[in-house]
C-alpha positions in Angstrom: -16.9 14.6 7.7 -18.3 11.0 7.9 -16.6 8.0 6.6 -18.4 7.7 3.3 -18.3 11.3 2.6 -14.7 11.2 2.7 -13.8 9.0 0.3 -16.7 9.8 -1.8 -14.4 12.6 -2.6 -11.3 10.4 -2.9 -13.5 8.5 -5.7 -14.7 12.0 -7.6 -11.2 12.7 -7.4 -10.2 9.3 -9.4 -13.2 10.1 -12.0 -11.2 12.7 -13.5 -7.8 11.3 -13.5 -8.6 8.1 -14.8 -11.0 8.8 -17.7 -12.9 6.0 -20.3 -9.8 5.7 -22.0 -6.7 6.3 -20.7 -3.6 4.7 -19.1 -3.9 1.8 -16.9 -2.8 2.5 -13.1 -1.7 -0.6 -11.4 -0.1 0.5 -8.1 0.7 3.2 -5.7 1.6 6.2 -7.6 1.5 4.9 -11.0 3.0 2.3 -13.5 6.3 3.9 -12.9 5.9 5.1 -9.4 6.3 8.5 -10.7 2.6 9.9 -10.0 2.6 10.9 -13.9 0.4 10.0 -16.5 1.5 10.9 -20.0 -1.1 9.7 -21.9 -3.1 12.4 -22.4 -4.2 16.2 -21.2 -6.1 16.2 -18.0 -8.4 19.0 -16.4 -6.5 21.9 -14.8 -9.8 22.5 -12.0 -13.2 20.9 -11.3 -15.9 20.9 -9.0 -17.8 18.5 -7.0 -20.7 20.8 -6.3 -22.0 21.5 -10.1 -20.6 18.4 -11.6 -17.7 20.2 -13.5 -15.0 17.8 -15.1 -16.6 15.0 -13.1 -17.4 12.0 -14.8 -19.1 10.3 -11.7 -19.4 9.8 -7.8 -19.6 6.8 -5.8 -19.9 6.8 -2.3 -17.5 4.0 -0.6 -17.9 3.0 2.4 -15.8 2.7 5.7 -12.7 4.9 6.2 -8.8 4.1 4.4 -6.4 6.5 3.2 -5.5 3.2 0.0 -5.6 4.9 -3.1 -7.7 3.6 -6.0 -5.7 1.9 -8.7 -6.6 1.3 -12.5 -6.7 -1.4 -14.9 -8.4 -2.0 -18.1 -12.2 -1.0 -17.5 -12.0 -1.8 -13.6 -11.4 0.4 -10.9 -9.9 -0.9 -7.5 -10.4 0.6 -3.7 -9.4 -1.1 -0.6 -11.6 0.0 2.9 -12.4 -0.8 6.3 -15.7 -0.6 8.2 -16.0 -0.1 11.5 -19.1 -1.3 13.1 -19.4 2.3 14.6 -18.1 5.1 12.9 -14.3 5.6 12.8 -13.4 9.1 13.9 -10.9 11.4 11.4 -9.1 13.8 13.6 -6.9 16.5 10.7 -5.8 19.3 11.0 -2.3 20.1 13.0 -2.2 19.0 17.0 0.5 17.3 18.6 -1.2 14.1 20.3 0.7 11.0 19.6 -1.8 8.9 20.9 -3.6 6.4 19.2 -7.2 5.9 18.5 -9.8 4.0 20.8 -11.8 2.5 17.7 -10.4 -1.4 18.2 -13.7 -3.2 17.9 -14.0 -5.4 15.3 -13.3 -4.3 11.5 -14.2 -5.5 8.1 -11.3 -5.0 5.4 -12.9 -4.4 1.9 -11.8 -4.7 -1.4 -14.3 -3.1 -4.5 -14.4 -3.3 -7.8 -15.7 -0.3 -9.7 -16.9 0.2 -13.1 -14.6 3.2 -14.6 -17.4 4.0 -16.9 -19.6 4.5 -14.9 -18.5 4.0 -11.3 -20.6 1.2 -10.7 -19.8 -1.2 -7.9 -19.1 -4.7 -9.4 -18.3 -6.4 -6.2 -17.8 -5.7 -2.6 -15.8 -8.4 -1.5 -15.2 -9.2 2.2 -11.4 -10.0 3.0 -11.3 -10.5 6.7 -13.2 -9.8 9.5 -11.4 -9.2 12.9 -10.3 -6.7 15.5 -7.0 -5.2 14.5 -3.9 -6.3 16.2 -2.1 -2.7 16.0 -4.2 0.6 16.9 -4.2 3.3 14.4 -3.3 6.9 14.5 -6.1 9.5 14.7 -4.8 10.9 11.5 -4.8 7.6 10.0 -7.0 4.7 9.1 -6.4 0.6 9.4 -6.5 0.7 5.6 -3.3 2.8 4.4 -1.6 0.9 2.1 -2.6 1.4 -1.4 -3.5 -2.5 -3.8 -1.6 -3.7 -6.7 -2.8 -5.5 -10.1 -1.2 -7.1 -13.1 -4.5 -7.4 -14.4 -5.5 -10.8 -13.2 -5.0 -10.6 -9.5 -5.1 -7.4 -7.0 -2.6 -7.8 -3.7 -3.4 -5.8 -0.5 -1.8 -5.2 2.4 -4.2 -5.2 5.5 -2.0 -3.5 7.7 -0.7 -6.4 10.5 -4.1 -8.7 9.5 -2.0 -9.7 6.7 -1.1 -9.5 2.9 -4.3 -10.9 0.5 -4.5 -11.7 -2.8 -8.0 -11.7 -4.8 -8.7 -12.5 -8.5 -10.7 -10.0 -10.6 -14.1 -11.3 -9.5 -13.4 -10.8 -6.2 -12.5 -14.2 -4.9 -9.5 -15.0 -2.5 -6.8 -16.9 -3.7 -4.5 -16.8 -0.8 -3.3 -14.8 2.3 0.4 -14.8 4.2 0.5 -13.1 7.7 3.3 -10.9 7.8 3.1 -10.4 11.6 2.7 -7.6 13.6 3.3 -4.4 11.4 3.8 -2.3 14.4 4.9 1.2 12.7 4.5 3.5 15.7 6.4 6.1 17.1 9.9 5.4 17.1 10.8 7.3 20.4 7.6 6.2 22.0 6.7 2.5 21.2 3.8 2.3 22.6 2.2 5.0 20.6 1.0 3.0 17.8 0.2 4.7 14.3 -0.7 1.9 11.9 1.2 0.9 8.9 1.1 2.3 5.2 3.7 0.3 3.1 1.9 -0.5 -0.2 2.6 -3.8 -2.1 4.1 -3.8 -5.8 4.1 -6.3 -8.4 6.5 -7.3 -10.9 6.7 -10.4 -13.3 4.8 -12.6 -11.5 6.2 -11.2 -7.6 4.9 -9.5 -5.0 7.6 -6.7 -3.1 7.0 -5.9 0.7 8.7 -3.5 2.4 7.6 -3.9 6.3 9.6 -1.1 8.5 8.5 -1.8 11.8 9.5 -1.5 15.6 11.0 -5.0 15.6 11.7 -7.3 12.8 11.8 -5.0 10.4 12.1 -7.0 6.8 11.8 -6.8 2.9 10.2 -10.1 1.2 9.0 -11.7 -1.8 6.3 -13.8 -2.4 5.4 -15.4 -6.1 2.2 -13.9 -6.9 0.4 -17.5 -7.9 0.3 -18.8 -4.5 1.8 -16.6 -2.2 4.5 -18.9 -1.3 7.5 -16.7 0.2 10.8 -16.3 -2.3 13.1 -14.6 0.0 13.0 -12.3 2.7 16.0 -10.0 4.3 16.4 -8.3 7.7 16.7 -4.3 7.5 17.8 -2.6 10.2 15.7 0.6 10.5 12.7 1.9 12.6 9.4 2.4 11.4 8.9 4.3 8.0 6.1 4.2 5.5 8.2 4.3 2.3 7.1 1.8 -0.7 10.0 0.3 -2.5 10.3 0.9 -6.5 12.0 -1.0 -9.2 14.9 0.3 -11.4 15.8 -1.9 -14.2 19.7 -1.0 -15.5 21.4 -2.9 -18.2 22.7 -5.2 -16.0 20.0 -6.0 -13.5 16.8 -5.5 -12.0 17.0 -4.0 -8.3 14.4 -2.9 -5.8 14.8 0.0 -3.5 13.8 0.8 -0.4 13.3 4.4 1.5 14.3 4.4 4.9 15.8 6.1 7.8 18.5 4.6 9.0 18.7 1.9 5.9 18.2 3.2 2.1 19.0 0.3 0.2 19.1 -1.8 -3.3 18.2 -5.4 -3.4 18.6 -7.9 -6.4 15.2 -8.4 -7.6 16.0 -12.2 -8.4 17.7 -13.2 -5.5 17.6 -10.7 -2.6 21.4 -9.7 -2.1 21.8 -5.9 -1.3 23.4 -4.3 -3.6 
């Protein structure tokens, strides 16, 4: 399967669940990080070959295992393109090694009509060769863009975490290092990272589990500037934190392996 005909499919996919009207769909997973949407019945089967239950199909281009995100009448789908085509090795096999595709690579964010699937805008984040190999299995485009309707944050694996407005512009970037989440037994074996960004009142959460330094931050979402950022000890994972709000407080959590742990949304104490 070639790079546009895969997620070709992840877009048919995204016709169906995210019909003309419907709920928004702002991160990974959902508004709620749940994977549900309540809002109303969806289709129990469909079919890319006669066209059942799909709305519409647009080929994307490059290779990324991101998932789309929804809001208001846009649709969002961060890629990478290779300047030769990226091979997709599935399927079960026990190589740990990492791909030999390290030329350079151009990470993509789109802007989709949810309509009609339409491309709005193809904008160009970064061109560059990446600084951490990939997994066959995986892509250099894992980690799945957040919106709070005005601007769209997404992580480009170690090349950085970007922020664009809804017309496609770049507002700002922060380099988060090397996001080295390889094989914790065998370092060198590197697998890419998948973390994906959230966004809440006006922050941006990164969770960045990695072979050294691994950290959760926060940067305000108008500039990027960094709020706060706290050491975790753990190896690499490719959890996403969530936010639960109690009475009392609002907390983030993070998935690990050696470190699950709640951190004050505000000021970054674990909890």
């Amino acid at each position: 399967m070639n790079n546009t005909a895969f997620l070709s499919l992840v877009m048919v996919s995204l016709a169906i669940l995210a019909p003309t009207v419907g709920a928004d769909w702002p991160q990974y997973r959902g508004p709620s990080a749940n994977g549900v949407d309540t809002s109303r019945a969806l289709p129990k089967s469909w079919n890319v070959e006669t066209g059942e239950n799909v709305r519409w199909h647009t080929a994307i281009p490059g290779l990324a295992h991101s998932s789309p995100i929804v809001m208001g009448d846009r649709v969002y789908v961060a890629t990478v393109v290779s300047q030769q085509e990226a091979e997709l090795k599935v399927g079960l096999y026990g190589d740990i090694n990492a791909a030999n595709d390290n030329d350079a690579q151009e990470w993509r964010l789109l802007a989709l009509d949810k309509a009609t699937g339409k491309v709005l805008w193809n904008t160009l984040g970064l061109k560059a060769v990446p600084k951490v190999k990939r997994h066959t299995k995986a892509s250099h485009c894992n980690s799945t863009p957040a919106t709070d309707g005005k601007h769209i944050v997404a992580i480009f694996g170690s090349e950085g975490l970007f922020c664009f407005d809804t017309d496609g512009k770049l507002v700002w970037k922060k380099d988060l290092g090397p996001m080295d989440s390889g094989y914790f037994a065998s370092p060198t074996a590197q697998w890419g990272f998948a973390s994906s960004p959230i966004i809440h009142d006006g922050k941006v959460i990164v969770l960045c589990d990695v072979q050294q330094g691994s950290f959760i931050a926060s940067f305000d979402l108008r500039d990027g500037s960094e709020l706060w950022r706290t050491a975790r000890k753990d190896v690499p994972t490719w959890g996403t934190p969530t936010l639960v709000q109690t009475t009392t407080r609002t907390q983030i959590v993070a998935n690990g392996w050696h470190e699950t742990a709640g951190y004050d949304f505000a000021t970054d104490a674990k909890l």
